[in-house]
Residue frames as a rotation matrix with the C-alpha (Angstrom) as fourth column:
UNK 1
0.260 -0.625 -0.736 -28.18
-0.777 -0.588 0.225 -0.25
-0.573 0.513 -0.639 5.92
UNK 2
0.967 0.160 -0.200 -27.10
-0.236 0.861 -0.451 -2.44
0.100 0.483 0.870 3.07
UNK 3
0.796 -0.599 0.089 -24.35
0.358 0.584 0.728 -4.46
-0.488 -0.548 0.679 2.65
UNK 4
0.071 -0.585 0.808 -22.66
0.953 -0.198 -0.227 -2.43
0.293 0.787 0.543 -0.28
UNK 5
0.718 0.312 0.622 -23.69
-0.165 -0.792 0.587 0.66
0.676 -0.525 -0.517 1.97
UNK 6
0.946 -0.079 0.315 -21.38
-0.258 0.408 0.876 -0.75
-0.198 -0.910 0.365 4.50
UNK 7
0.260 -0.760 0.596 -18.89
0.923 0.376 0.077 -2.08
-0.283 0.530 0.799 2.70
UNK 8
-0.057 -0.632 0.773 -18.07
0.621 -0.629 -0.469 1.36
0.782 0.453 0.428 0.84
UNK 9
0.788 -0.121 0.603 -18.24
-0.384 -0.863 0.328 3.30
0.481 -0.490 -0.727 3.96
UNK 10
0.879 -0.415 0.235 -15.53
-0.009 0.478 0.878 0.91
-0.477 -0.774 0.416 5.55
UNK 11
0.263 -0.738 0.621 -13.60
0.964 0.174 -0.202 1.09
0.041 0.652 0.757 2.25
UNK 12
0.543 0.107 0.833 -14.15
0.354 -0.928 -0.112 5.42
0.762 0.356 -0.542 2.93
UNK 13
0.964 -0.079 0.252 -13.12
-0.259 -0.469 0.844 5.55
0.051 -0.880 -0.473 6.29
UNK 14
0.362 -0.879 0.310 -9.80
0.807 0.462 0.367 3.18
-0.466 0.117 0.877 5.41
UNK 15
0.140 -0.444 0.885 -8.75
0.861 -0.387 -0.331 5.55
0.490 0.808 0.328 2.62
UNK 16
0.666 -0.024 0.745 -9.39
-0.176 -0.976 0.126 8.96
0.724 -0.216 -0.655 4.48
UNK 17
0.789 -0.561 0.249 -7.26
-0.201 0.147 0.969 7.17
-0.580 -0.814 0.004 7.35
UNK 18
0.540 -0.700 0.467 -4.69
0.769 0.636 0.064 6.41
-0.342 0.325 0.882 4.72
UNK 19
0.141 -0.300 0.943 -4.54
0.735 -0.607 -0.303 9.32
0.663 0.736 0.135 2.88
UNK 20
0.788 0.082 0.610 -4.82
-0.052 -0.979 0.199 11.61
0.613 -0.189 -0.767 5.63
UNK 21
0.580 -0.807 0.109 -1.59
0.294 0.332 0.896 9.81
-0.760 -0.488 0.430 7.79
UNK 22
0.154 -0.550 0.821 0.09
0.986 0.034 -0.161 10.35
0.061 0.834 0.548 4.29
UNK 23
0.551 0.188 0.813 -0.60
0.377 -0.925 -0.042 13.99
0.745 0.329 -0.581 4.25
UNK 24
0.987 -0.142 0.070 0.09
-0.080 -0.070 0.994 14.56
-0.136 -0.987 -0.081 7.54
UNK 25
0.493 -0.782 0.383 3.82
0.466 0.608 0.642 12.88
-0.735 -0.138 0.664 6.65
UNK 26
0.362 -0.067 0.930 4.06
0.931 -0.010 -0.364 14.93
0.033 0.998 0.059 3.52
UNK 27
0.326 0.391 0.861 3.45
0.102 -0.920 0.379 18.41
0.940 -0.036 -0.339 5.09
UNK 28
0.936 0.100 0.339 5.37
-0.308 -0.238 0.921 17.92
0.173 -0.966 -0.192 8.14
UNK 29
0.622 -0.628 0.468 8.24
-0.010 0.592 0.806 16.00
-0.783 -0.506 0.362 7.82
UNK 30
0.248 -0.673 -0.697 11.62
-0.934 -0.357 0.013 16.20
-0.257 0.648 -0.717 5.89
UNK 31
0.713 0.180 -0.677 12.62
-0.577 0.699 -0.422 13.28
0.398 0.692 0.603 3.66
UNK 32
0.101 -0.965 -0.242 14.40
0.106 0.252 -0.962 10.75
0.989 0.072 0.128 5.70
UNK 33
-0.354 0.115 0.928 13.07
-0.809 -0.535 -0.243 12.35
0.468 -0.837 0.283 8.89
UNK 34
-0.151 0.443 -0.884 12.27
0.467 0.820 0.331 9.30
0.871 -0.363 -0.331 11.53
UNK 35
-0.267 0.172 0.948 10.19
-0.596 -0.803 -0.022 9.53
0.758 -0.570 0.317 14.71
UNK 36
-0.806 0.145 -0.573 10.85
0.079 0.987 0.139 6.81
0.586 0.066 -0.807 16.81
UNK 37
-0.047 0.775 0.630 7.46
-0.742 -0.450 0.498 5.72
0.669 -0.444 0.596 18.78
UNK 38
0.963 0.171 0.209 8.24
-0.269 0.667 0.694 2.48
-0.021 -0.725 0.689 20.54
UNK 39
0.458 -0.873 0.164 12.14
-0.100 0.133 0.986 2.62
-0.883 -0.468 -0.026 20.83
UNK 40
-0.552 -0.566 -0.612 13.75
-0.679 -0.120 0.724 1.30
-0.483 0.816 -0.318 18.16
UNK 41
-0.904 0.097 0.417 11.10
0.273 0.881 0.385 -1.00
-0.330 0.462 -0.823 17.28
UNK 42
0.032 0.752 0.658 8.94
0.926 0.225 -0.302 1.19
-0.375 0.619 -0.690 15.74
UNK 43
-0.752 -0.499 -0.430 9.58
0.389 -0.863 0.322 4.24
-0.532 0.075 0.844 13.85
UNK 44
0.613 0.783 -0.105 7.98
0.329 -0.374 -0.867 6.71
-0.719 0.497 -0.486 12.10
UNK 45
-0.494 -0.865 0.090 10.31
0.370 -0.116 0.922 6.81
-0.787 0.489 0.377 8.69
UNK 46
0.690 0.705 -0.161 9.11
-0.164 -0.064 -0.984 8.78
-0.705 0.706 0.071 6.00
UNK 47
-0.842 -0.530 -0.106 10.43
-0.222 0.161 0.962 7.61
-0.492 0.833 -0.253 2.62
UNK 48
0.160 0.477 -0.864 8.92
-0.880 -0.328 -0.344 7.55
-0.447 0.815 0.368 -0.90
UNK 49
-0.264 -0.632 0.729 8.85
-0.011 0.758 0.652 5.06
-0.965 0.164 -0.207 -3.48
UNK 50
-0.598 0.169 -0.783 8.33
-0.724 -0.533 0.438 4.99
-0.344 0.829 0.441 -6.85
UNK 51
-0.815 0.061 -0.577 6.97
-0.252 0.858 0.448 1.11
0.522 0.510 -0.683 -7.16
UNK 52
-0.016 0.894 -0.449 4.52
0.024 0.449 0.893 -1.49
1.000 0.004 -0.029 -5.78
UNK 53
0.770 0.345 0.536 4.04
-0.445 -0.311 0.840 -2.26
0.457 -0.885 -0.086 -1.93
UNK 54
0.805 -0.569 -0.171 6.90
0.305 0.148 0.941 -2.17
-0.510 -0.809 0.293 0.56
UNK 55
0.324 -0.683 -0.654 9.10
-0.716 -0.629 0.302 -0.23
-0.618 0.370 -0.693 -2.13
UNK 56
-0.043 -0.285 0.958 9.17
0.719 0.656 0.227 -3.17
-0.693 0.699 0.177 -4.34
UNK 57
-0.198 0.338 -0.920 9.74
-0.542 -0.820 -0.184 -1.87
-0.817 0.462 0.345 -8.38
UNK 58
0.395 0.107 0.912 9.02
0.508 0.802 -0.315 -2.64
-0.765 0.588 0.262 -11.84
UNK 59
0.120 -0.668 0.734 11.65
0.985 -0.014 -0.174 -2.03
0.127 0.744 0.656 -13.91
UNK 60
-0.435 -0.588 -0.682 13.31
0.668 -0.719 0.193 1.64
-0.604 -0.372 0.705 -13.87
UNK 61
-1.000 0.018 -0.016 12.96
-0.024 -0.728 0.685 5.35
0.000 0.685 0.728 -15.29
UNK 62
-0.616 0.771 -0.161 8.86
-0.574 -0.580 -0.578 6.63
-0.539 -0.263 0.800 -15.84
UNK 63
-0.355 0.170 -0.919 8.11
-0.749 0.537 0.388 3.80
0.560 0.826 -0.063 -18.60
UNK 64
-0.552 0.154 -0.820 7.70
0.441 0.888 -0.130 1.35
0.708 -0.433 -0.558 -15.41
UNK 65
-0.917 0.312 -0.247 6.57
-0.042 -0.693 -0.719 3.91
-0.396 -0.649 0.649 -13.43
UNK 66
-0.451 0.871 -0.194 3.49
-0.859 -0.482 -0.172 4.36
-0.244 0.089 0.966 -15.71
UNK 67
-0.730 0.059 -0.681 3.02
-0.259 0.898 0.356 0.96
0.633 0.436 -0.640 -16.43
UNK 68
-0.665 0.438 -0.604 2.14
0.727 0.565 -0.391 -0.07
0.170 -0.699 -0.694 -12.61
UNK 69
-0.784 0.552 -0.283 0.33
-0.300 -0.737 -0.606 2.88
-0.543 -0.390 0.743 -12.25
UNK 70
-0.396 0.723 -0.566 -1.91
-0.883 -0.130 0.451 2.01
0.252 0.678 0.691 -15.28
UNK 71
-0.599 0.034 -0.800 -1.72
0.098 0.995 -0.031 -1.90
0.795 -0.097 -0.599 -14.40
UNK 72
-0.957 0.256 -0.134 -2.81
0.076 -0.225 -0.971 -0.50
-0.279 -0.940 0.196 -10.56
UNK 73
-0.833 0.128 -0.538 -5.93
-0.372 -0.850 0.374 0.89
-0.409 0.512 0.755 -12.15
UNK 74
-0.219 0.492 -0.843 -7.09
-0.668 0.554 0.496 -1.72
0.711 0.672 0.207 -14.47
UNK 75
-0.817 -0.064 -0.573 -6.50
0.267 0.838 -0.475 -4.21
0.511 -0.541 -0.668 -11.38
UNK 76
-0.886 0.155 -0.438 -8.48
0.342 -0.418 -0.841 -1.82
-0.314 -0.895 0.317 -8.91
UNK 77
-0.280 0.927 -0.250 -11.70
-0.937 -0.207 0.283 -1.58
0.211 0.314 0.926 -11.81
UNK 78
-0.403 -0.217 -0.889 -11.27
-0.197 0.969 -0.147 -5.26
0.894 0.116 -0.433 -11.54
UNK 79
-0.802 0.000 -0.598 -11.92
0.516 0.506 -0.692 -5.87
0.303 -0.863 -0.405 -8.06
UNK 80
-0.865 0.501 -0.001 -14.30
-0.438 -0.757 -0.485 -3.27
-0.244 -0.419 0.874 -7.75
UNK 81
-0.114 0.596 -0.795 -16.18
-0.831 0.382 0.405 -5.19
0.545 0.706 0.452 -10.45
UNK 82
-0.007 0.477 -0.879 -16.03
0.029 0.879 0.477 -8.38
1.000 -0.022 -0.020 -8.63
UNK 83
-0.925 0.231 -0.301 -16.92
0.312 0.013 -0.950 -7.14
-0.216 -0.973 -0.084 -4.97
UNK 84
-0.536 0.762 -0.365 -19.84
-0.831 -0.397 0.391 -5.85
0.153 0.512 0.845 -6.72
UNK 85
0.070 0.443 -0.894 -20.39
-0.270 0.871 0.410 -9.49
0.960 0.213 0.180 -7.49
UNK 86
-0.767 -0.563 -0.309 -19.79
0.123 0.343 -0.931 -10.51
0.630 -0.752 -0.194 -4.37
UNK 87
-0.663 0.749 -0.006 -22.45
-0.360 -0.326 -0.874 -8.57
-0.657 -0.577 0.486 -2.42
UNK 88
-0.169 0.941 -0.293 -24.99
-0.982 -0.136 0.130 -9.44
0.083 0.310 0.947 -5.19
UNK 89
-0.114 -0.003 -0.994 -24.02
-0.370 0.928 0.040 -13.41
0.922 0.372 -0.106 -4.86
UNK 90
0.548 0.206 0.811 -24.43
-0.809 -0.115 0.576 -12.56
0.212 -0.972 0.103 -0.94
UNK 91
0.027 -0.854 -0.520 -21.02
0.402 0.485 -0.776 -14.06
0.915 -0.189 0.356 -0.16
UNK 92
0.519 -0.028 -0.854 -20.20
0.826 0.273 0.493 -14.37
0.219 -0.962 0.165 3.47
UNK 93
0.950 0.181 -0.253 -18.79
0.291 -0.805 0.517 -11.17
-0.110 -0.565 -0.818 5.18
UNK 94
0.604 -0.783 -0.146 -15.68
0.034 -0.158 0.987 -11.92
-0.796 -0.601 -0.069 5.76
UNK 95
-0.168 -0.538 0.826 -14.62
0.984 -0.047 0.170 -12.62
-0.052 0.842 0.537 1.92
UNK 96
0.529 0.414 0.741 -16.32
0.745 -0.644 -0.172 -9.69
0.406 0.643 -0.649 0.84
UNK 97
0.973 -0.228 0.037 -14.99
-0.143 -0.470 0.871 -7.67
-0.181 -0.853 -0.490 3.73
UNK 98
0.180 -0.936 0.301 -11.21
0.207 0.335 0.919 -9.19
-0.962 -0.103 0.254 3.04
UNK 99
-0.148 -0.096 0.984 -11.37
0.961 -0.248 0.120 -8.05
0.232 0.964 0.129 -0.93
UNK 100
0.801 0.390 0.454 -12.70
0.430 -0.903 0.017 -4.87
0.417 0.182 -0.891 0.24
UNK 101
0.588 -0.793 -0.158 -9.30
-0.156 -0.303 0.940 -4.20
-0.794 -0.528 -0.302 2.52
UNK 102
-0.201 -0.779 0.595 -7.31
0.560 0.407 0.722 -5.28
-0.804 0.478 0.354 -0.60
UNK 103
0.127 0.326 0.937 -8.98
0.991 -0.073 -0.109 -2.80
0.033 0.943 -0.332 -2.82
UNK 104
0.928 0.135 -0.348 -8.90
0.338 -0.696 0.634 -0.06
-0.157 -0.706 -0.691 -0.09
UNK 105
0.178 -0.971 0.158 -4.88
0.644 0.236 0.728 -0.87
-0.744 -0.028 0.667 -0.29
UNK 106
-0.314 -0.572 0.758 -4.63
0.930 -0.023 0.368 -0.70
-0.193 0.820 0.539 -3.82
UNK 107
0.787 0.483 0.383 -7.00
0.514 -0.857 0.025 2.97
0.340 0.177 -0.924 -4.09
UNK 108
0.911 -0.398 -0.111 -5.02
-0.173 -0.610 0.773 4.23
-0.375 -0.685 -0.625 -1.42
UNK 109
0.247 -0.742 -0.624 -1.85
0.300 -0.553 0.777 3.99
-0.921 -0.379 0.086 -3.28
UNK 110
0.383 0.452 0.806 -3.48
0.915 -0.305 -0.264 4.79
0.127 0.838 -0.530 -6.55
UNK 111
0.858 0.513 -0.012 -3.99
0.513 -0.857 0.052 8.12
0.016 -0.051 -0.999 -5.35
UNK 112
0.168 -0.965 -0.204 -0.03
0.302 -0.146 0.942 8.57
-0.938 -0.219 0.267 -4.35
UNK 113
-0.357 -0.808 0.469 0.46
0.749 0.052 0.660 8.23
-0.558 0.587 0.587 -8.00
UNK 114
0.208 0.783 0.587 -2.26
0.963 -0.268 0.015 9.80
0.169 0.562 -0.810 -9.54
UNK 115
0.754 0.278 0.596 -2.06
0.178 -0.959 0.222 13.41
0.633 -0.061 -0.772 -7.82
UNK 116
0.604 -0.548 -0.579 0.49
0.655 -0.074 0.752 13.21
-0.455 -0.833 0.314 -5.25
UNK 117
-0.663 -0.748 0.033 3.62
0.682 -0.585 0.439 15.09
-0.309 0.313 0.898 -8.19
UNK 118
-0.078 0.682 0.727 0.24
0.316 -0.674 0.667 17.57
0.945 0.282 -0.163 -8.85
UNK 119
0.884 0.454 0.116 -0.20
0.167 -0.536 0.828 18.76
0.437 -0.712 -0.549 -5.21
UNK 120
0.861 -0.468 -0.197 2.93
0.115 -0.197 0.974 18.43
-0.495 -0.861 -0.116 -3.58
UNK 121
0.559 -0.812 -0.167 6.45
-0.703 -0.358 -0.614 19.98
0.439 0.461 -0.771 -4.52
UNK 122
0.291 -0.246 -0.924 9.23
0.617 0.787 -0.015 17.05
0.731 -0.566 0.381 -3.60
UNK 123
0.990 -0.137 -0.039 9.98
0.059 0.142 0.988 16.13
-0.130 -0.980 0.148 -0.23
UNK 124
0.213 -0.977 0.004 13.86
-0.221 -0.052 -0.974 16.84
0.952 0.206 -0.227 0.12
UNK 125
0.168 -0.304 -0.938 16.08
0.855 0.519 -0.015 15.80
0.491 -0.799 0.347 3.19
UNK 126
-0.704 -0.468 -0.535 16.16
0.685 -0.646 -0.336 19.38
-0.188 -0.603 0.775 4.29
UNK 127
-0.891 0.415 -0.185 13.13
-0.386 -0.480 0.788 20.52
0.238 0.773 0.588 2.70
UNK 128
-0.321 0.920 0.223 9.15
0.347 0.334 -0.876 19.80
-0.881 -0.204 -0.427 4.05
UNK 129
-0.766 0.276 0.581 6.78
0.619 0.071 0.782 19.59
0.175 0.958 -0.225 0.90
UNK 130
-0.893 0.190 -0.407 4.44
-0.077 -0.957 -0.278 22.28
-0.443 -0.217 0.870 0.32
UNK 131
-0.108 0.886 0.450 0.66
0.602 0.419 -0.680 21.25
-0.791 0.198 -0.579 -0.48
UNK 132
0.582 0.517 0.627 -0.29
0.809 -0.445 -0.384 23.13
0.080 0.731 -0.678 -3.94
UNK 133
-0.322 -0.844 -0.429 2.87
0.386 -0.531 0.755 25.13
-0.865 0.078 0.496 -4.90
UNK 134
0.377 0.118 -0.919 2.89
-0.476 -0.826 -0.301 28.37
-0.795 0.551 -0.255 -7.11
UNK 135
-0.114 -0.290 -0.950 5.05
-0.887 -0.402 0.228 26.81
-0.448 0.869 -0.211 -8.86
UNK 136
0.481 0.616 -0.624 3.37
-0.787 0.617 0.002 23.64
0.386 0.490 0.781 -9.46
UNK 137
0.841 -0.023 0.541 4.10
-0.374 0.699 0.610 20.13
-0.392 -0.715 0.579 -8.15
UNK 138
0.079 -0.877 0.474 6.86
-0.604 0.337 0.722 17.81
-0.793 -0.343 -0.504 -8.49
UNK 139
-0.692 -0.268 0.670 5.60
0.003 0.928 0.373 15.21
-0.722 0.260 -0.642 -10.96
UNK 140
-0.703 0.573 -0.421 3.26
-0.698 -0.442 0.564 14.76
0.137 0.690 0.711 -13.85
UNK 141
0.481 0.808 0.341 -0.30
-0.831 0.544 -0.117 12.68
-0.280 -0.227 0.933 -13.49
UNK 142
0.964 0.262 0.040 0.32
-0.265 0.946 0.187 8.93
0.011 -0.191 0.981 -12.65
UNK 143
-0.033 -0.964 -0.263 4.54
0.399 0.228 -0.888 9.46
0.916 -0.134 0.377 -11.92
UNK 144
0.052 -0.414 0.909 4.20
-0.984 -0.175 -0.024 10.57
0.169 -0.893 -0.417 -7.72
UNK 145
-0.618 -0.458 -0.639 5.54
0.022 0.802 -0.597 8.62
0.786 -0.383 -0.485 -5.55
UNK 146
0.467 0.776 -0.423 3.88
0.211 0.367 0.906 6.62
0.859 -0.512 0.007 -3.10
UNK 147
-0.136 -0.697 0.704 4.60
-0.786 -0.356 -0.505 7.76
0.603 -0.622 -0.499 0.85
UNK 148
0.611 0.184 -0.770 5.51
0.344 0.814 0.468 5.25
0.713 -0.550 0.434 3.45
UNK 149
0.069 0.122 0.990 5.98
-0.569 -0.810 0.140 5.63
0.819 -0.573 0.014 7.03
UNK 150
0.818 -0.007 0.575 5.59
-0.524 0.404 0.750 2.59
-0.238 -0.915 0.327 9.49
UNK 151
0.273 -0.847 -0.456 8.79
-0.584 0.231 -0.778 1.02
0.765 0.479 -0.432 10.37
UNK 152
0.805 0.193 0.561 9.39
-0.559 0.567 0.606 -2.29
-0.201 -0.801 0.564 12.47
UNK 153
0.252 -0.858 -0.448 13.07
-0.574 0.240 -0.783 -2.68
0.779 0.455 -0.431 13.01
UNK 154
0.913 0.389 0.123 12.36
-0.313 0.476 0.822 -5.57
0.262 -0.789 0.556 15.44
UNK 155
0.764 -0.617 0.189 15.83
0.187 0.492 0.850 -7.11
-0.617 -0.615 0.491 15.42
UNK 156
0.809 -0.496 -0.316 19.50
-0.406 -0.082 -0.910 -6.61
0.426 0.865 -0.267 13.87
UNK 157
0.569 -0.643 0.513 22.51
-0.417 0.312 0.853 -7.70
-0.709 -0.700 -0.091 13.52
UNK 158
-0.544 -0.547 -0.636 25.23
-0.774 0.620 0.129 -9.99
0.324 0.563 -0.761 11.57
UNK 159
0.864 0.475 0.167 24.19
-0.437 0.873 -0.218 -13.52
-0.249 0.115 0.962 10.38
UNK 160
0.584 -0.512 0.630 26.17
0.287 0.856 0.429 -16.72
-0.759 -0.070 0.647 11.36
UNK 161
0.017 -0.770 -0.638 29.65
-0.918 -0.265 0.296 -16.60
-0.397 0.580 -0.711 9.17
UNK 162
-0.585 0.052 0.809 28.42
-0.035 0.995 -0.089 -20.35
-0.810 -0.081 -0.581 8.85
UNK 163
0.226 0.965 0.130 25.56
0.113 0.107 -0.988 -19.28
-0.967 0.238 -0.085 6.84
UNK 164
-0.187 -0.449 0.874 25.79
0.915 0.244 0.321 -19.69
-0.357 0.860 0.365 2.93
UNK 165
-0.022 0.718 0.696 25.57
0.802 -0.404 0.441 -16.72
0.598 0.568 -0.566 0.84
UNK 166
0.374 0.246 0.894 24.61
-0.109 -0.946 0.306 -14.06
0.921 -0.212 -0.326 3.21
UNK 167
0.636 -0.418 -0.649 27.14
0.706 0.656 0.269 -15.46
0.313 -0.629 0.712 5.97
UNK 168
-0.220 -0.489 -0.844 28.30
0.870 -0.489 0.056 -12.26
-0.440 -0.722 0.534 8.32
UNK 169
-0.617 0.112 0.779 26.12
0.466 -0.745 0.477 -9.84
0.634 0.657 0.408 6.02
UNK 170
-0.990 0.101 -0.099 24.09
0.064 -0.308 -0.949 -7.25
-0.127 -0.946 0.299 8.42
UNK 171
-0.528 0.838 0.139 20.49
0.593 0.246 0.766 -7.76
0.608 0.487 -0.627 8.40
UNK 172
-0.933 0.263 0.247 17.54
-0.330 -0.900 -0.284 -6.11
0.147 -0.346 0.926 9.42
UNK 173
-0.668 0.727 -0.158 14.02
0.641 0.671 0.373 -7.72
0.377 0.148 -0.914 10.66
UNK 174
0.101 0.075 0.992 11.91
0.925 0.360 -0.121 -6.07
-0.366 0.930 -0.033 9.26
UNK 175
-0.835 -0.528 -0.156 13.71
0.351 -0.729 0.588 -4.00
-0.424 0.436 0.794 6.86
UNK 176
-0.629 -0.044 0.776 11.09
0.549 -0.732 0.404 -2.73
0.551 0.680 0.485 4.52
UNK 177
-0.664 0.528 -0.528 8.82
-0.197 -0.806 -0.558 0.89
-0.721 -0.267 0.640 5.21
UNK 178
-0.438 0.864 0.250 4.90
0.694 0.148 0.705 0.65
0.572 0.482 -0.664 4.40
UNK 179
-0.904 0.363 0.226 2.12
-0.330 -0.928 0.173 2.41
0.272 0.081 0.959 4.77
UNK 180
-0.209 0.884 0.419 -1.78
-0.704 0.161 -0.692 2.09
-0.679 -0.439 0.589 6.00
UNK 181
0.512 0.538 -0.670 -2.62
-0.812 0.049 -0.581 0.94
-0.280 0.841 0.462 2.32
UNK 182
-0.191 -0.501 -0.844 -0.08
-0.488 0.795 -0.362 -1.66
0.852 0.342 -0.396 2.09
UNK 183
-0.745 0.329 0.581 -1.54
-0.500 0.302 -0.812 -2.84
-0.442 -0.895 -0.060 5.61
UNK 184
0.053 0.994 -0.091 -4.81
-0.743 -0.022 -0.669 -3.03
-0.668 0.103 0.737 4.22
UNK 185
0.396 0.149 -0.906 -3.66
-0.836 0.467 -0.288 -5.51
0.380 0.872 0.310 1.56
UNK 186
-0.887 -0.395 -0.239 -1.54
-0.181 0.773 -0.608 -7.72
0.425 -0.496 -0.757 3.57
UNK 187
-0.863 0.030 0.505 -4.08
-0.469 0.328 -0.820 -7.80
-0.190 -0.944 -0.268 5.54
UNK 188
0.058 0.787 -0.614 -6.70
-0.977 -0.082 -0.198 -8.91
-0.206 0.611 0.764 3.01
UNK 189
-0.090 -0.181 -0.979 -4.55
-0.530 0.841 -0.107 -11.38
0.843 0.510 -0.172 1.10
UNK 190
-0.842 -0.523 -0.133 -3.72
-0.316 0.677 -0.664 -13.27
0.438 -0.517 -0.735 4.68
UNK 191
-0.423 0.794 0.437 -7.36
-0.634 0.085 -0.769 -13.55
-0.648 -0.602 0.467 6.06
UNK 192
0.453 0.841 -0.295 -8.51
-0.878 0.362 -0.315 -14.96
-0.158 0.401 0.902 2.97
UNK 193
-0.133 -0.853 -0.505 -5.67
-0.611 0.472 -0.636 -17.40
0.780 0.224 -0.584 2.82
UNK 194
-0.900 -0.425 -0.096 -5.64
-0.284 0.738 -0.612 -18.62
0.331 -0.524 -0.785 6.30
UNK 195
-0.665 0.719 0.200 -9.97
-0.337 -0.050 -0.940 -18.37
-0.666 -0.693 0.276 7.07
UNK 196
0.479 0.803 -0.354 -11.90
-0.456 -0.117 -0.882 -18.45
-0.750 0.584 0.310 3.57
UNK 197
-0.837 -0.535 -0.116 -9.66
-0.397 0.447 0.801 -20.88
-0.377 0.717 -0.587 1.35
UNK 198
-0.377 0.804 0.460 -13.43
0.427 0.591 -0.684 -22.85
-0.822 -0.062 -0.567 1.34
UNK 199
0.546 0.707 -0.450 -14.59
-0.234 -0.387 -0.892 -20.14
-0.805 0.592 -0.046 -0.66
UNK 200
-0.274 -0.446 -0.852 -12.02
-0.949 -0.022 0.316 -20.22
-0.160 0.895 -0.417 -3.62
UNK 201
-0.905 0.330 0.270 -12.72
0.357 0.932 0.056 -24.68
-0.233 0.147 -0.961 -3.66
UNK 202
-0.043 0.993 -0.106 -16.43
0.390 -0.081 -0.917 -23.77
-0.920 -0.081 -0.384 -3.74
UNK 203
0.527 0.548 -0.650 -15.82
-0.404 -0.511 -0.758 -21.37
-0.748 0.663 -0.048 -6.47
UNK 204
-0.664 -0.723 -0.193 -13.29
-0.672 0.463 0.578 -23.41
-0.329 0.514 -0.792 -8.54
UNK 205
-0.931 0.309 0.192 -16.23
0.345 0.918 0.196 -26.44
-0.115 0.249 -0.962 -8.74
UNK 206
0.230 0.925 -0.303 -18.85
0.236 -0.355 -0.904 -24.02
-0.944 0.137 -0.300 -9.09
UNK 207
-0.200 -0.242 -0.949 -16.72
-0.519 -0.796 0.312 -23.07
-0.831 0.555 0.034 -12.64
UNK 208
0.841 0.370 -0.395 -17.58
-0.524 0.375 -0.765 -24.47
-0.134 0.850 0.509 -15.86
UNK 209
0.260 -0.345 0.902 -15.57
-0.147 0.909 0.390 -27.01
-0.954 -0.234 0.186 -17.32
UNK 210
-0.045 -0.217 -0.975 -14.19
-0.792 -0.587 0.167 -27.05
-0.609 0.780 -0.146 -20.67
């Protein structure tokens, strides 16, 4: 099998595991609705967002909304374009293999925006969403929100009244709610960061010079 053979079936099997946990969460569960699975230190929370990964946004209202969505896109022809390159410059597995989890990411919450307010009516706190409503979905093409689901509220509490700033404010570790697809990128960027830094030197002095 080749190596781009490989590669996109690992990048197929990521997404259908994203997208179908997503569904699953969409079509079952009420907005707000948590299931805890390791005590309190790991939940199943479903919540929505409207922005980038871990409920980050850019800027407010559907104007930012379609931005990142388009910006998502343009990034995610991008990378496609240079894992391409990648396999044809027969780059070491593990880069290629660590770009392909970071593209996987970004598809997989492409798709949230793209079709998610087309298939599904919203999620309400009292209310399970309904896959391909009569009366049409929630959202127009590239404004759904993205679902997220894994929560790891490892520790709370108040911080030190010593501390500047955020001295006796309650915290949460860790506060935000992701998803498979924001996995898949974290886990992309940090492999190539802490295993394959060689490659980026290599390609920096392999670049032309002005």
């Amino acid at each position: 099998m080749k190596s781009g053979t490989r590669l996109g079936l690992f990048v197929l099997l990521l997404l259908v595991l994203d997208q179908s946990v997503k569904f699953w969460i969409k079509t079952r569960m009420t907005l707000g609705e948590e299931i805890p699975v390791f005590g309190d230190w790991f939940k199943i929370l479903f919540v929505e967002n409207n922005g980038m990964a871990f409920g980050l946004q850019l800027g407010k209202g559907s104007g930012g909304k379609l931005f990142l969505s388009i910006f998502r896109i343009a990034a995610v022809g991008v990378l496609g374009w240079y894992l391409c390159k990648l396999i044809r410059d027969k780059v070491t597995g593990g880069v290629v293999y660590s770009f392909g989890l970071i593209f996987c990411g970004a598809l997989g919450n492409i798709v949230d925006s793209m079709f998610y307010g087309i298939l599904f009516d919203a999620s309400t706190t009292s209310k399970v969403a309904e896959f391909l409503p009569a009366e049409g979905g929630y959202a127009r093409f590239l404004q759904g929100k993205v679902v997220d689901m894994l929560y790891f509220p490892l520790f709370e509490g108040y911080l030190p009244d010593w501390l500047p700033f955020w001295g006796g404010d309650y915290f949460i570790f860790f506060r935000p709610v992701f998803n498979f697809a924001d996995s898949y990128i974290t886990i992309g960027v940090l492999s190539l960061l802490l295993f394959y830094r060689k490659f980026f030197k290599n390609e920096a002095s392999q670049s032309p010079v002005s």
